[in-house]
C-alpha positions in Angstrom: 70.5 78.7 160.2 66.9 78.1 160.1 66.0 75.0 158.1 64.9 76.6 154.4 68.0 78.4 154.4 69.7 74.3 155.0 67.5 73.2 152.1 69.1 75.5 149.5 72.5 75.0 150.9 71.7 71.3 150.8 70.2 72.0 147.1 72.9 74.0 146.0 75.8 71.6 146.9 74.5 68.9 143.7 73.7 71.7 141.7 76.5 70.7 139.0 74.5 72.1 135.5 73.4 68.3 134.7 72.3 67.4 138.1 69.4 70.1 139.1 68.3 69.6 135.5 66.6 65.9 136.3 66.4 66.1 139.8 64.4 69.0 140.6 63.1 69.7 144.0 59.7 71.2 144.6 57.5 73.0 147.3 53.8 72.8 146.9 50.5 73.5 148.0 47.6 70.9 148.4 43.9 71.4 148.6 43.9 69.4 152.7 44.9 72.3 152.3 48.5 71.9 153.4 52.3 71.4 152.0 53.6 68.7 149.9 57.6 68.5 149.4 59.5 66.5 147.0 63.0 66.6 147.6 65.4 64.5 144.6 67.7 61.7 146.4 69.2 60.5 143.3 72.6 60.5 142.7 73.2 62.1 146.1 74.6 60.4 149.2 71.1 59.6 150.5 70.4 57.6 147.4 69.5 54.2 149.4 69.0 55.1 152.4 65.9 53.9 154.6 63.3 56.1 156.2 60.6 53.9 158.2 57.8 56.3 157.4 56.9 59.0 159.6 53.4 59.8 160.6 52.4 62.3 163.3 48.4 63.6 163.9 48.3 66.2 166.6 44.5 67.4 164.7 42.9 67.8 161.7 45.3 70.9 160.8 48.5 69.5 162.2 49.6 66.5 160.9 52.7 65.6 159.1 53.6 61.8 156.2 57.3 61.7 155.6 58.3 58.6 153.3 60.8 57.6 150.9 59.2 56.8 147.1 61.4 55.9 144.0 64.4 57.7 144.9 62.6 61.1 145.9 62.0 61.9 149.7 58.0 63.2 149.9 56.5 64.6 152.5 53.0 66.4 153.3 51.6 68.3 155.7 49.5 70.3 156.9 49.4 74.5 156.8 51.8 75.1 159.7 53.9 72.3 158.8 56.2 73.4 156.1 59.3 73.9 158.4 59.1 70.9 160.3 58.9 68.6 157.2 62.3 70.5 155.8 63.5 69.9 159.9 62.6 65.7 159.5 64.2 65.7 155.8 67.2 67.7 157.9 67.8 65.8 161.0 67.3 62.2 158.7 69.8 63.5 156.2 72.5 64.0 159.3 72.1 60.6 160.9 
């Protein structure tokens, strides 16, 4: 299952008709340019949990901020980094 397909599997699972309506999830562009992901961790199991921040340069075009800010797990990236953002939300979610 590739890791997008997780996400809305993951998504889908608190999506309850009151849920999805205050804790939306978004995918977005930013002008590095690169990806910005906000994924809701309110009133899901992960509410609470710690994430020591993750921060990973390879260059000016690869780089990769994961961190965990009021409730919400954020990360950015850049271009080519969408998938492996949704893998490090992924593989923290499952520890």
């Amino acid at each position: 299952m590739s890791y997008l397909k997780w996400l809305e599997s993951w998504y889908e699972s608190y999506c309850d008709d009151e849920w999805e309506q205050t804790h939306g999830l978004k995918i977005e562009s930013i002008d590095t340019p690169g990806w910005r992901v906000t994924i809701p961790l309110l009133e899901t199991e992960l509410e609470g949990k710690l994430l020591n921040e993750i921060i990973i340069d390879r260059d000016d075009n690869d780089w990769i901020r994961c961190w965990i800010k009021d409730g919400y797990f954020e990360g950015a990236g850049g271009l080519k980094n969408l998938e492996e953002m949704i893998q490090i939300f992924k593989e923290w979610a499952e520890k």
